[in-house]
C-alpha positions as MATLAB code, in Angstrom:
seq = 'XXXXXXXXXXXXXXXXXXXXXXXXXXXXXXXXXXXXXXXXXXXXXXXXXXXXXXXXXXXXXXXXXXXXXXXXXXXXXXXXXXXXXXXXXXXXXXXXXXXXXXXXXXXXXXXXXXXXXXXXXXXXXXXXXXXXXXXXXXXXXXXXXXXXXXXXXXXXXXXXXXXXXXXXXXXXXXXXXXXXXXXXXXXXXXXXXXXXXXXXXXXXXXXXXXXXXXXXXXXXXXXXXXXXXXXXXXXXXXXXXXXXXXXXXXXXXXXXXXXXXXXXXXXXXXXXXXXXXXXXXXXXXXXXXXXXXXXXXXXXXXXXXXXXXXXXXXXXXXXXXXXXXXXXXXXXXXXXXXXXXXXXXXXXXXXXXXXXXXXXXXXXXXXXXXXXXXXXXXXXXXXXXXXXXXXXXXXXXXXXXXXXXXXXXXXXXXXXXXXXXXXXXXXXXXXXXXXXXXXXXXXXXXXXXXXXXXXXXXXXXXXXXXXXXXXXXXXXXXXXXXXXXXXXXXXXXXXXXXXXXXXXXXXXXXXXXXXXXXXXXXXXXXXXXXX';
ca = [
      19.165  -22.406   32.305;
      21.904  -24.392   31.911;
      20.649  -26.612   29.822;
      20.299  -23.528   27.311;
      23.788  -22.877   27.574;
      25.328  -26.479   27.728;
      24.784  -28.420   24.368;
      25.526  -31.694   25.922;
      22.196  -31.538   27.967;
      20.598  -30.638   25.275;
      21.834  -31.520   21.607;
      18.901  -30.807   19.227;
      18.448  -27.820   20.919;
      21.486  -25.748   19.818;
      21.428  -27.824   16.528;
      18.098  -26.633   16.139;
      18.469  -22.894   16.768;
      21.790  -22.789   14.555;
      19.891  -24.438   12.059;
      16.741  -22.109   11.676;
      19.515  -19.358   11.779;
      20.979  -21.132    8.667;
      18.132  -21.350    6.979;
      17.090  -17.319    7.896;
      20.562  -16.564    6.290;
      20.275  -18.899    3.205;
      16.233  -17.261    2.922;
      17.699  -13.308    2.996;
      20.519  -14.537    0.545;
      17.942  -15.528   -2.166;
      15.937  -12.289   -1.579;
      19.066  -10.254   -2.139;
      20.207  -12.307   -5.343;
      16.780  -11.722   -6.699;
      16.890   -8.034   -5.571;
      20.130   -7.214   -7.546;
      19.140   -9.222  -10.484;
      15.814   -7.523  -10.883;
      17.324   -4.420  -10.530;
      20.173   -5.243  -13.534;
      17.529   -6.700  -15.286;
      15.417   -3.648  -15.214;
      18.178   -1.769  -16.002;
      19.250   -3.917  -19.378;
      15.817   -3.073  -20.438;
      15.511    0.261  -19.882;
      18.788    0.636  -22.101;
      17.106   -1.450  -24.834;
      13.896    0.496  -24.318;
      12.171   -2.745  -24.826;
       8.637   -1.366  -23.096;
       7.417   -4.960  -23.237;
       8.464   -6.373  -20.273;
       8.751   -3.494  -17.689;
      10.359   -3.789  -14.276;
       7.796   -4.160  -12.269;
       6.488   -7.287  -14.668;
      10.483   -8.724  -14.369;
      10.266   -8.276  -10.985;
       6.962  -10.581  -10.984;
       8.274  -13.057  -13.179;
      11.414  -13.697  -10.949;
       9.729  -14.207   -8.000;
       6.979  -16.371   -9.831;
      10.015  -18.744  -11.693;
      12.591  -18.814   -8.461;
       9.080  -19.414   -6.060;
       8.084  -22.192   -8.843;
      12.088  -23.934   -8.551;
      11.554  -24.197   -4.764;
       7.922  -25.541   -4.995;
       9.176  -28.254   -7.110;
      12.288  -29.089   -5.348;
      13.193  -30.263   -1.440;
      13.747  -26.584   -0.448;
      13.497  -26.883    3.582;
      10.149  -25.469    4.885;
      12.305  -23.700    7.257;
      14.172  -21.829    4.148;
      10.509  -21.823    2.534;
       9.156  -19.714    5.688;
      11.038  -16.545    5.167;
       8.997  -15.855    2.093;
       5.777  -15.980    2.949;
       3.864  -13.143    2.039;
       2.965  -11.373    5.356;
      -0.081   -9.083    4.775;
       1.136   -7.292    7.912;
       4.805   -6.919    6.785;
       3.348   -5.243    3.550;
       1.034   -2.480    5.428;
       3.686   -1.688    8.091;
       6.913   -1.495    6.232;
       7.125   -1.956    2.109;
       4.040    0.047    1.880;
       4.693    3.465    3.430;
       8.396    4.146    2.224;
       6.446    3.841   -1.479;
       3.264    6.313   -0.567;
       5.778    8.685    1.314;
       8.026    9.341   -2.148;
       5.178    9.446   -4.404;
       4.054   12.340   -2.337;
       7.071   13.666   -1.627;
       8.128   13.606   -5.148;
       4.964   14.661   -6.178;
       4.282   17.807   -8.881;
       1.754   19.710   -6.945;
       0.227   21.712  -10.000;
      -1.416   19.078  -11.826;
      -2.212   17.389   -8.681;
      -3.868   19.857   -6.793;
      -5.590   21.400  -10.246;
      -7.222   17.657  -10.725;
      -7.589   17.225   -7.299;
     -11.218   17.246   -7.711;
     -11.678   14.706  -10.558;
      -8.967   12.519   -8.390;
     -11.099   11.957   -5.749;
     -14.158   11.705   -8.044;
     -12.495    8.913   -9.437;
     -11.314    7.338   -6.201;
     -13.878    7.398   -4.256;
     -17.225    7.102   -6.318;
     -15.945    5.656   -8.836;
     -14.139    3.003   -6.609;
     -17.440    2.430   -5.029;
     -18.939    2.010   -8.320;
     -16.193   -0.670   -9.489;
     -16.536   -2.313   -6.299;
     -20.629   -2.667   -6.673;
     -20.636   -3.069  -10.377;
     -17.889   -6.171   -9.861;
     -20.104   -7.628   -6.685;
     -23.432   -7.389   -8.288;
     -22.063   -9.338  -11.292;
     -20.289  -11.880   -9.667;
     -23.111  -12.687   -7.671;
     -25.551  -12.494  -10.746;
     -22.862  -14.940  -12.449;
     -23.218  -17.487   -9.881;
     -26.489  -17.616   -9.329;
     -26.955  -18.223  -13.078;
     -24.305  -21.131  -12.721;
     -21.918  -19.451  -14.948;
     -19.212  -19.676  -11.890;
     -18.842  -20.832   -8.557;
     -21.633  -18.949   -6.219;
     -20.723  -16.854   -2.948;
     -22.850  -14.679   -0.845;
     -23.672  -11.396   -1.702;
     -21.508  -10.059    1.103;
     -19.020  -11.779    0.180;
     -18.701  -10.907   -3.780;
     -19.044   -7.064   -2.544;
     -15.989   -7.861   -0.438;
     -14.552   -9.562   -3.337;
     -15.453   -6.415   -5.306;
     -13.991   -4.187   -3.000;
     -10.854   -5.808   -2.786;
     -10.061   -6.240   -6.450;
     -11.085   -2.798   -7.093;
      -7.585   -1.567   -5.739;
      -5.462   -0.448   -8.332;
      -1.639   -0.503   -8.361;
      -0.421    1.014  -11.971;
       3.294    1.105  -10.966;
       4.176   -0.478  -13.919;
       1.864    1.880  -16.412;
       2.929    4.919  -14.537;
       6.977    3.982  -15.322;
       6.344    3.650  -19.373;
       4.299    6.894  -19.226;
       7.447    8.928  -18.193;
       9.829    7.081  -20.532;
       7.602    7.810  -23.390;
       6.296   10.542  -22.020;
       1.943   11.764  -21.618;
       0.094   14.609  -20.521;
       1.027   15.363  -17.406;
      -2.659   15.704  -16.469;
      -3.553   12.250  -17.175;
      -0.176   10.983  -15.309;
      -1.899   13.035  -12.460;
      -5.562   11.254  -13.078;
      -4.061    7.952  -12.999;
      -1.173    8.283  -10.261;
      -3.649   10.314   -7.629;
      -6.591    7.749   -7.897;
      -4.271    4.597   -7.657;
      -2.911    6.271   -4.013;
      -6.516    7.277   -2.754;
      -8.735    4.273   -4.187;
      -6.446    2.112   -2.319;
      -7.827    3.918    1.252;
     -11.095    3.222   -0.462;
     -10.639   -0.433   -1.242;
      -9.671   -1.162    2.565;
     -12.371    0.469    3.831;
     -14.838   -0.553    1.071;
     -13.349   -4.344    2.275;
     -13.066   -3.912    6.466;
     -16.925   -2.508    5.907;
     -18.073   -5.504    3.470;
     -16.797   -7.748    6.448;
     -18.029   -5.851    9.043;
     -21.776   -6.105    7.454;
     -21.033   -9.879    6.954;
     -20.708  -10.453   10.492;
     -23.848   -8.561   11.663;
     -27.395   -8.522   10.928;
     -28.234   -5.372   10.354;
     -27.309   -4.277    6.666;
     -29.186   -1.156    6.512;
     -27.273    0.312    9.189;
     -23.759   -0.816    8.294;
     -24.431    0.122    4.076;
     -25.168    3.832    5.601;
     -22.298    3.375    8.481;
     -20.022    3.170    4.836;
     -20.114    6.927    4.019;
     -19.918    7.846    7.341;
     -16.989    5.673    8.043;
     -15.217    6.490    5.131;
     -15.855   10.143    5.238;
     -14.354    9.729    8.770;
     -10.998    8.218    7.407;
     -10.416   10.107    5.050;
     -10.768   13.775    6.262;
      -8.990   12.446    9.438;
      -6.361   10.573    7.797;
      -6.018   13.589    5.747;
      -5.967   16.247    8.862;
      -3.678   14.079   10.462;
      -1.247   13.990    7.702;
      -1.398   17.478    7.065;
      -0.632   18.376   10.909;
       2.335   16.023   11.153;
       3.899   18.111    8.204;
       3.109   21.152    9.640;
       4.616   20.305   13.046;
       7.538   18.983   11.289;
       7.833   22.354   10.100;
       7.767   24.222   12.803;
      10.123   22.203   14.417;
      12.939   22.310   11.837;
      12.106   26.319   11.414;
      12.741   26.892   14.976;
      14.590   23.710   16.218;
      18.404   25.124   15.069;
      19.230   21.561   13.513;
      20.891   23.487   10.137;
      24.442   23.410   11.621;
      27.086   20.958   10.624;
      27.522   18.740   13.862;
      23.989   18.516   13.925;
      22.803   17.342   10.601;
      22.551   13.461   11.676;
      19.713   14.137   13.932;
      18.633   16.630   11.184;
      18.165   13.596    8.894;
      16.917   11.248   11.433;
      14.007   13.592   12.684;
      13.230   14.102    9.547;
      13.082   10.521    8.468;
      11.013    9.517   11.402;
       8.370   11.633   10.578;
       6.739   10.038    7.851;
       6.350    6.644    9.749;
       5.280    8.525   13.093;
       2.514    9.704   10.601;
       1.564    6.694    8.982;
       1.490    4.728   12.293;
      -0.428    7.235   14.289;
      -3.290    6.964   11.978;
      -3.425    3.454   11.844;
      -2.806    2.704   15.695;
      -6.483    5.086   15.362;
      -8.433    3.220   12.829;
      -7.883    5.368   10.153;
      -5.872    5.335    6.218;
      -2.056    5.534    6.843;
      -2.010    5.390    3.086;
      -4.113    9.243    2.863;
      -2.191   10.166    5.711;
       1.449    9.236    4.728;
       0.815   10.695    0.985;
      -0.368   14.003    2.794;
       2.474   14.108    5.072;
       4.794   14.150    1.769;
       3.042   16.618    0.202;
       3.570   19.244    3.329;
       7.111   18.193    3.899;
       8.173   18.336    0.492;
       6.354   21.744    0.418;
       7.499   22.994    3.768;
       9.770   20.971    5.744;
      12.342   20.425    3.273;
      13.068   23.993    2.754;
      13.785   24.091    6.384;
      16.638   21.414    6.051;
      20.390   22.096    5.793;
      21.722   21.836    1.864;
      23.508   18.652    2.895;
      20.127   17.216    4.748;
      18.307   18.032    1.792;
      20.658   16.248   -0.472;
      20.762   12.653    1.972;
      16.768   12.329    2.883;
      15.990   12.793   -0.776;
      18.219   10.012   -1.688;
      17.219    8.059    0.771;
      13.942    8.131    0.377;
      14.255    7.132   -3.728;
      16.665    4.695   -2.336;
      14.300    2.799    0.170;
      10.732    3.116   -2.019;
      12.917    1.667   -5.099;
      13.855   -1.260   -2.836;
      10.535   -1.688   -1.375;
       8.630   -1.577   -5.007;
      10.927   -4.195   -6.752;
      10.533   -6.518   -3.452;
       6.751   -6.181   -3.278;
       6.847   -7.548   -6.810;
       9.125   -9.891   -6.350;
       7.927  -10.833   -3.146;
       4.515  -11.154   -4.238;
       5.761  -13.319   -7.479;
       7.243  -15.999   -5.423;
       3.984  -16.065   -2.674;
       2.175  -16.430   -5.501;
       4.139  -19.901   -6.782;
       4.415  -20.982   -3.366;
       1.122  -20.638   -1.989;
      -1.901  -23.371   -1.974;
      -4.490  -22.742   -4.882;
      -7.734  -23.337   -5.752;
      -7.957  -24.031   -9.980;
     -10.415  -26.203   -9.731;
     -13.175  -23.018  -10.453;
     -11.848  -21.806  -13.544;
     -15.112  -20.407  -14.392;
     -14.713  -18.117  -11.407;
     -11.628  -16.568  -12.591;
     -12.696  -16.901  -16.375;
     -15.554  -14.567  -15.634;
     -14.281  -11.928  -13.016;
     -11.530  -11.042  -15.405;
     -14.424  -10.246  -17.544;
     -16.572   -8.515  -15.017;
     -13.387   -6.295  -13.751;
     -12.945   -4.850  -17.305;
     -16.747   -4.130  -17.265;
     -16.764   -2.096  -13.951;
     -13.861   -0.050  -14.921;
     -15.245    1.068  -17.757;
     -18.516    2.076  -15.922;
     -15.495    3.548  -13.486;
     -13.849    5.952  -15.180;
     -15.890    6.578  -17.863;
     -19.238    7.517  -15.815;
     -17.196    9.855  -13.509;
     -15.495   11.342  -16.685;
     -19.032   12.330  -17.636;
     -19.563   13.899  -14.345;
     -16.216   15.392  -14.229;
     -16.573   17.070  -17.336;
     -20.303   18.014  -16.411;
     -18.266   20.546  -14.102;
     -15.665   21.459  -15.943;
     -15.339   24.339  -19.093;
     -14.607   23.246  -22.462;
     -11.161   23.978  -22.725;
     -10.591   21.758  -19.606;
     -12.697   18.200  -20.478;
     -11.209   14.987  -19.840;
     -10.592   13.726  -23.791;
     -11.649   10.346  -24.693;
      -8.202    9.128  -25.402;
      -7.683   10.001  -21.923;
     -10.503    8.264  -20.826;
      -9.246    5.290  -22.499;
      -5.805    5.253  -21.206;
      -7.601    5.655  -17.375;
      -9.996    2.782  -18.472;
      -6.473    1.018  -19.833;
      -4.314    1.562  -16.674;
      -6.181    0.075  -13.963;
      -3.985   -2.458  -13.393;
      -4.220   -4.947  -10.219;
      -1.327   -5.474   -8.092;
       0.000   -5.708   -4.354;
      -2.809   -4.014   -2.292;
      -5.214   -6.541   -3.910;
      -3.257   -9.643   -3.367;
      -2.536   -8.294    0.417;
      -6.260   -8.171    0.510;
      -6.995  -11.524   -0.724;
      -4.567  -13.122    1.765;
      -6.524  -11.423    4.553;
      -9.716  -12.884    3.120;
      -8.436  -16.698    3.422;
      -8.819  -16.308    6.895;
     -11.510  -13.810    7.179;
     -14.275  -16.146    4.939;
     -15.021  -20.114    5.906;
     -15.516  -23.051    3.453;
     -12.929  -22.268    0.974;
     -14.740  -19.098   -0.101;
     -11.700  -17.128    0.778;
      -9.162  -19.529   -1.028;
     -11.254  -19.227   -4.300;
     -11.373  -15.209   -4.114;
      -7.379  -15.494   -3.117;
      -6.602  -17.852   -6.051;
      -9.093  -15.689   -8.880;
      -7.335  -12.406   -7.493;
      -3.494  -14.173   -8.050;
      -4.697  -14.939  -11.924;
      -6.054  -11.145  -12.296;
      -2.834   -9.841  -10.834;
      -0.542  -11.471  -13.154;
      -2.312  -11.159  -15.777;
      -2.856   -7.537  -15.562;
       0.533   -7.212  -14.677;
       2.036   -8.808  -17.084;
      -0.275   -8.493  -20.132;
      -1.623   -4.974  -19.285;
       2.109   -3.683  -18.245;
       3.452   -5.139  -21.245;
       1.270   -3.437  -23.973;
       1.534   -0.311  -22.380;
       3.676    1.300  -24.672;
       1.483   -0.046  -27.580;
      -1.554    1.470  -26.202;
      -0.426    5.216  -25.544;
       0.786    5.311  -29.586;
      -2.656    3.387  -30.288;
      -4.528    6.081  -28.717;
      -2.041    8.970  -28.792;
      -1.338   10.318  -26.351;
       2.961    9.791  -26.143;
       4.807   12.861  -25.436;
       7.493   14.728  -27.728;
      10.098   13.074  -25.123;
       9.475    9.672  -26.587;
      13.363    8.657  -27.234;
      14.394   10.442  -24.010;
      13.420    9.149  -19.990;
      11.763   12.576  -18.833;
      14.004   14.345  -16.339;
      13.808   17.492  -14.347;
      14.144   19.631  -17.900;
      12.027   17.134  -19.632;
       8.914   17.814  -17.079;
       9.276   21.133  -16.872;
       9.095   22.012  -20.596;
       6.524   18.874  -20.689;
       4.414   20.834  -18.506;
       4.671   24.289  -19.981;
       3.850   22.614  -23.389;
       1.020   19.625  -21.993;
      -1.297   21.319  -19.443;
      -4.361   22.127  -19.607;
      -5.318   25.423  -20.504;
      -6.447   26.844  -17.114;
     -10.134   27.763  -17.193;
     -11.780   30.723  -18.262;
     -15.206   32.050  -17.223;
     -16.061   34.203  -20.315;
     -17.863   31.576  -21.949;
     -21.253   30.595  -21.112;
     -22.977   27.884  -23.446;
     -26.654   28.848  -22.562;
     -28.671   31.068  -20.275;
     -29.331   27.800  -18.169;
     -25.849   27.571  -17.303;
     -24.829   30.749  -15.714;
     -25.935   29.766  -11.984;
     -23.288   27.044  -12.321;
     -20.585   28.624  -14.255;
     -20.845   31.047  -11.376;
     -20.216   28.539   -8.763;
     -17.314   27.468  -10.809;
     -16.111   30.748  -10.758;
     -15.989   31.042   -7.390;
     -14.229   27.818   -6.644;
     -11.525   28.999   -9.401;
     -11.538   32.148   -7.103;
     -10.945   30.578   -3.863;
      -8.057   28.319   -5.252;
      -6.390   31.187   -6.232;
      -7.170   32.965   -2.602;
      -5.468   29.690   -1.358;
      -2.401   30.081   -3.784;
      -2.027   33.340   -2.409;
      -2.944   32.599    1.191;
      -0.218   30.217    1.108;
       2.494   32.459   -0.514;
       1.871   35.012    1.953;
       1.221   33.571    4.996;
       1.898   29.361    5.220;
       5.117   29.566    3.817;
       6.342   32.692    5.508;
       5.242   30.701    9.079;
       6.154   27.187    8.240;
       9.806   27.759    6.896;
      12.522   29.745    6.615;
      11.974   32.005    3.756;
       9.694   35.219    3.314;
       7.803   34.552   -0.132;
      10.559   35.342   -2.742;
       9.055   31.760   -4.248;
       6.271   32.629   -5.662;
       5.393   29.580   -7.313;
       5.444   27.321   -4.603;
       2.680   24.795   -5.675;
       4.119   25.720   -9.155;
       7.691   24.296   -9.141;
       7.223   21.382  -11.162;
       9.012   18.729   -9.525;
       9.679   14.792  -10.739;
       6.732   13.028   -9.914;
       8.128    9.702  -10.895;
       8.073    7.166   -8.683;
      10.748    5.303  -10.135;
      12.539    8.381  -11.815;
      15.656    8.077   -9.326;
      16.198    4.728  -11.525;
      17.260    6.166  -14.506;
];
């Protein structure tokens, strides 16, 4: 013990520990200089409104040039260390602060009136990406046209890049402003394809590793049915215990407004952790708990609690986006790579443009199969889904995992072709953004202006869909269906008013006077606190 203490029995050791503390400080200090000048940056070009390089692409770029300076110079590997992309820190700490405000900030009504083409979209047509991508990878190397992996494995390598991260599309659609449906479409299925991607991936590994394929290909549906209605229950019941709590817990006074905020705060990440300490998505569950909070919980809150957790909650997912970016830049530069099968990444760039076309626009066919005329998915909208599906953190977290899970370099080929797609898409996608909404027209009348709270609500009243009528039946053939339609559009309006009169009056403070609820278009940006 004393020798712990004493640094003249031991004088390395002391040295040592004061040095790696140096080196911890020196490591935060660079993460914090890039922090603050991403955030200026992004900021400058806001102002400018030069759409071509959007934050989230700045954000890359720093990390990729400051990562590239240390590669090249005698940075100590000590200094080096602190940042390394941890696929664990990602999942347990960046990650849910960003799900939590995009549900919390969420606008219900488009949401929930799309819900059913959002999970068409994330779920089959994830699984369609993630086969589509697979089967041609696999068909590419066994006709020598890249390098060859298993079948298995290019599923898993399907599955993995199939994740979808459109940050930086989502940002230019609210400064130029889009249908408030299609920012709906495309925010909703980059949240819930990303449960789908993980288990799509964990299940792809899992068949790897046994013998029995049969089983494990139908052990898919089950197991993702599984996570997602549980992930989704237990999201939902967190933020319904929540309220009940803060109905009935007498927190709304002024000396006790602290705990108010830190109850409320903990919530989220009791959700998030509960479902994956069980096995199931913290990402469905987390997004769910905001959603119910937002809806319920927050009305229970003091004025002055209301005020703090929504600040801090823009606060912390703005920090945690711009650091996943620019953490994931400088990983990027830093890490080892293998270039030498350019074929590889040559081709799956072309064979992950392929499968999200036979994405989005096979499940727009099917989507609008079930929908009336007046509310279709339009091509242009098609195109701008087709257009968004950008690659970004939850597919390089994914591709870090796979270095270890696959042998024989397979997983350092898969890492290094999903690094190229994710700057690429990042950077070329996320910079042409702009270009492509006024190619296929589909910007907003708020074009010069960033679209606040009076911005989206007029957006909406002017931009939404036309809400479905039954009066109209194309052909005899029909009717049986446009029936069942009719119901459904019956029992969502049952729920709207099952919730005015019942869920609300239970779960918070008031007795109904809001009758819009669901309604109240709120800012569904996830970077609107920016501006």
């Amino acid at each position: 013990m004393e020798d712990l203490i004493s640094p003249g029995h031991d004088p390395h050791g002391g040295g040592g520990a004061g040095k790696e503390q140096q080196a911890a400080g020196v490591g935060i200090l660079l993460q914090i200089m890039m922090l603050v000048l991403s955030f200026v940056l992004g900021h400058v070009l806001r102002r400018h409104k030069f759409y071509y390089l959007p934050e989230a692409s700045a954000s890359l770029l720093i990390g990729l040039i400051v990562g590239g300076l240390a590669n090249v110079s005698d940075t100590e590997t000590s200094i080096r260390a602190w940042f390394n992309f941890h696929e664990e820190f990602f999942f347990l700490f960046l990650l849910p602060p960003i799900i939590f405000q995009s549900g919390f900030s969420l606008a219900p009504k488009p949401f929930f009136s799309n819900f059913g083409a959002i999970v068409t979209f994330a779920i089959l047509g994830t699984f369609i990406a993630s086969v589509v991508t697979g089967v041609l990878v696999y068909l590419g190397g066994v006709a020598y046209l890249m390098y060859r992996l298993p079948f298995v494995e290019c599923l898993m390598f399907g599955a993995l890049i199939s994740a979808t991260d459109p940050v930086t599309v989502l940002s230019i659609f609210q400064e130029l402003g889009t249908d408030v449906n299609l920012y709906a479409l495309v925010f909703g299925e980059s949240v819930l394809n990303d449960a789908m991607a993980i288990s799509l991936y964990r299940t792809m590994s899992l068949v790897r590793s046994s013998a029995s394929s049969t089983q494990n290909l139908f052990m898919v549906v089950v197991r993702f049915l599984e996570m997602f209605v549980g992930s989704l229950s237990a999201g939902v019941g967190v933020g319904f215990i929540s309220a009940l709590l803060f109905k009935y817990a007498g927190l709304d006074i002024d000396n006790l407004q602290n705990l108010e905020c830190c109850l409320f705060v903990l919530f989220p990440y009791f959700s998030y952790m509960l479902t994956e300490g069980l096995g199931l998505s913290g990402i469905v569950s987390i997004l769910f708990t905001g959603i119910v909070m937002k809806h319920y919980t927050y009305s229970n809150l003091s004025d002055k609690s209301q005020r703090f957790v929504s600040a801090f909650f823009h606060l912390i997912s703005s920090l945690a986006e711009t650091f996943v970016f620019i953490y994931m830049g400088f990983d990027i530069a830093m890490e080892q790579h293998s270039w030498s099968h350019v074929g590889f990444i040559f081709f799956s760039v072309l064979f992950i443009i392929v499968a999200r076309a036979a994405n989005v626009f096979s499940c727009a066919y099917l989507v609008n199969l079930a929908r009336p005329m007046n509310r279709k998915i339009p091509q242009k909208h098609q195109k701008a889904l087709w257009y968004s599906g950008l690659r970004g953190a939850m597919a390089f977290a994914l591709a870090l995992q796979s270095v270890h899970d696959l042998p024989e370099g397979h997983g350092q080929t898969i890492f290094t072709a999903t690094t190229a797609i994710v700057v690429l898409t990042v950077l070329l996608i996320g910079g042409s953004t702009g270009t492509m909404l006024e190619a296929l027209q589909v910007v907003g009348e708020g074009h010069d202006d960033s679209m606040g709270q009076d911005n989206f609500e007029s957006f909406e009243r002017n931009h939404t869909y036309v809400a479905p009528t039954f009066d109209d039946v194309e052909s005899s053939s029909g009717n049986r269906f446009k029936m069942k339609l009719k119901e459904f559009h019956k029992t969502a309006a049952s729920f709207s008013a099952l919730d005015r009169n019942y869920l609300t009056p239970f779960f918070t403070s008031q007795n109904g006077e809001d009758e819009d609820g669901f309604d109240e278009p709120l800012p569904s940006a996830r970077r609107e606190f920016r501006r």
